[in-house]
C-alpha positions, 0 to 999 in steps of 0.5 A, spaced: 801 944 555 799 945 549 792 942 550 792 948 556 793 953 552 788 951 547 783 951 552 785 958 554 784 961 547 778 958 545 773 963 548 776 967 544 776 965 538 769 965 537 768 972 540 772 975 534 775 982 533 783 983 534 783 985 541 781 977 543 786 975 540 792 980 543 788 976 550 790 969 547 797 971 545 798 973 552 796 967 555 801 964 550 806 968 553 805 967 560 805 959 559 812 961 556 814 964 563 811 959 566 816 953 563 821 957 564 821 958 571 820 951 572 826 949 568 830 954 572 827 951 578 830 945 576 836 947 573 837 951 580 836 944 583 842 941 580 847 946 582 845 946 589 845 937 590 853 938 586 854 942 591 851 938 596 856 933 594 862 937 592 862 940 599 860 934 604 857 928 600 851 929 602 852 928 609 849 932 615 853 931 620 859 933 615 863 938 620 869 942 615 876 946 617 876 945 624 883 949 623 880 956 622 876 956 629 869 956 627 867 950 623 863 950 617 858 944 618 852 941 615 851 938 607 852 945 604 858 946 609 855 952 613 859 957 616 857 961 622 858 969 618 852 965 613 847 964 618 849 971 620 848 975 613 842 970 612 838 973 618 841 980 616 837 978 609 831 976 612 830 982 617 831 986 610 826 982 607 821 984 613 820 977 616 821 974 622 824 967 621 831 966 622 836 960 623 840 958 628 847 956 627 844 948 630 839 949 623 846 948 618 845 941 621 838 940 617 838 938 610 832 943 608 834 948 613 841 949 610 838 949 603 834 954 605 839 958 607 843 957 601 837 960 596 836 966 601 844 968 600 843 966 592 835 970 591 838 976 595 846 976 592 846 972 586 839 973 582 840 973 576 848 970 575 850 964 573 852 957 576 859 958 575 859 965 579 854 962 585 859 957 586 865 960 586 862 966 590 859 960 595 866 957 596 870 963 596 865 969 599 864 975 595 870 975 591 870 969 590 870 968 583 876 973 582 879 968 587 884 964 583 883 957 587 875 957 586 877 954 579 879 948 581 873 949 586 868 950 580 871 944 576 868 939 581 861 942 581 861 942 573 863 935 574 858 933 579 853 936 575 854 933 569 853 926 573 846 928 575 844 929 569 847 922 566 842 919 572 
């Protein structure tokens, strides 16, 4: 990285004066950003496998409390009211893509649907609150059982960092 941005300043520095310097020190605050949306990304990617396996086990077919009439399905344990709002965040979005309810079976397809639901209602909130709210709906971190909920995700995603 550093050679990078070593190469990104050079025309500059043979061309003098203070404003080419202000353009190599932008580039160096851009290549910044750039590292930061990648650890994010990655971070990003470790709540959603703890997820993954805190609500099926990273099985697709998981099928989850039948008991309440409409089932949550899949490895993230989608409910039908979550296609829902996740095709009502797409139509706002201006898109035609939308997700049909047999999509909850399809691993990609239910991580998709999980980042539309987290970019749209969650963009700048921390793990515990994306979980606690992916569990328990939007009161979900003032939901009291959601805490027990957010233990086994912190736990799952301390054992992926160990691997």
């Amino acid at each position: 990285m550093k050679h990078l941005l070593i190469l990104l300043m050079l025309p500059f520095t043979f061309s003098g004066g203070a404003e080419q310097a202000k353009l190599g020190e932008y580039q160096e605050l851009e290549t910044s950003k750039v590292e930061e949306k990648v650890k994010e990304k990655d971070q990003t990617d470790y709540l959603i496998e703890a997820l993954i396996q805190v609500e099926s086990r990273g099985n697709t077919n998981a099928i989850g409390d039948k008991h309440l009439g409409e089932p949550s399905i899949g490895v993230l344990q989608i409910r039908p009211v979550m296609v829902r709002e996740v095709n009502r965040i797409l139509k706002i979005m201006g898109t035609t893509q939308r997700y049909k309810l047999k999509d909850r079976f399809d691993r990609q397809k239910s991580i998709e649907m999980f980042l539309f639901w987290k970019n749209y209602h969650h963009p700048e909130d921390g793990f515990e609150e994306i979980a606690r709210c992916w569990n328990g709906g939007p009161r979900g971190l003032k939901n009291k059982r959601t805490e027990k909920y957010w233990i086994k995700v912190q736990n799952e995603i301390n054992n992926l960092k160990i691997k």
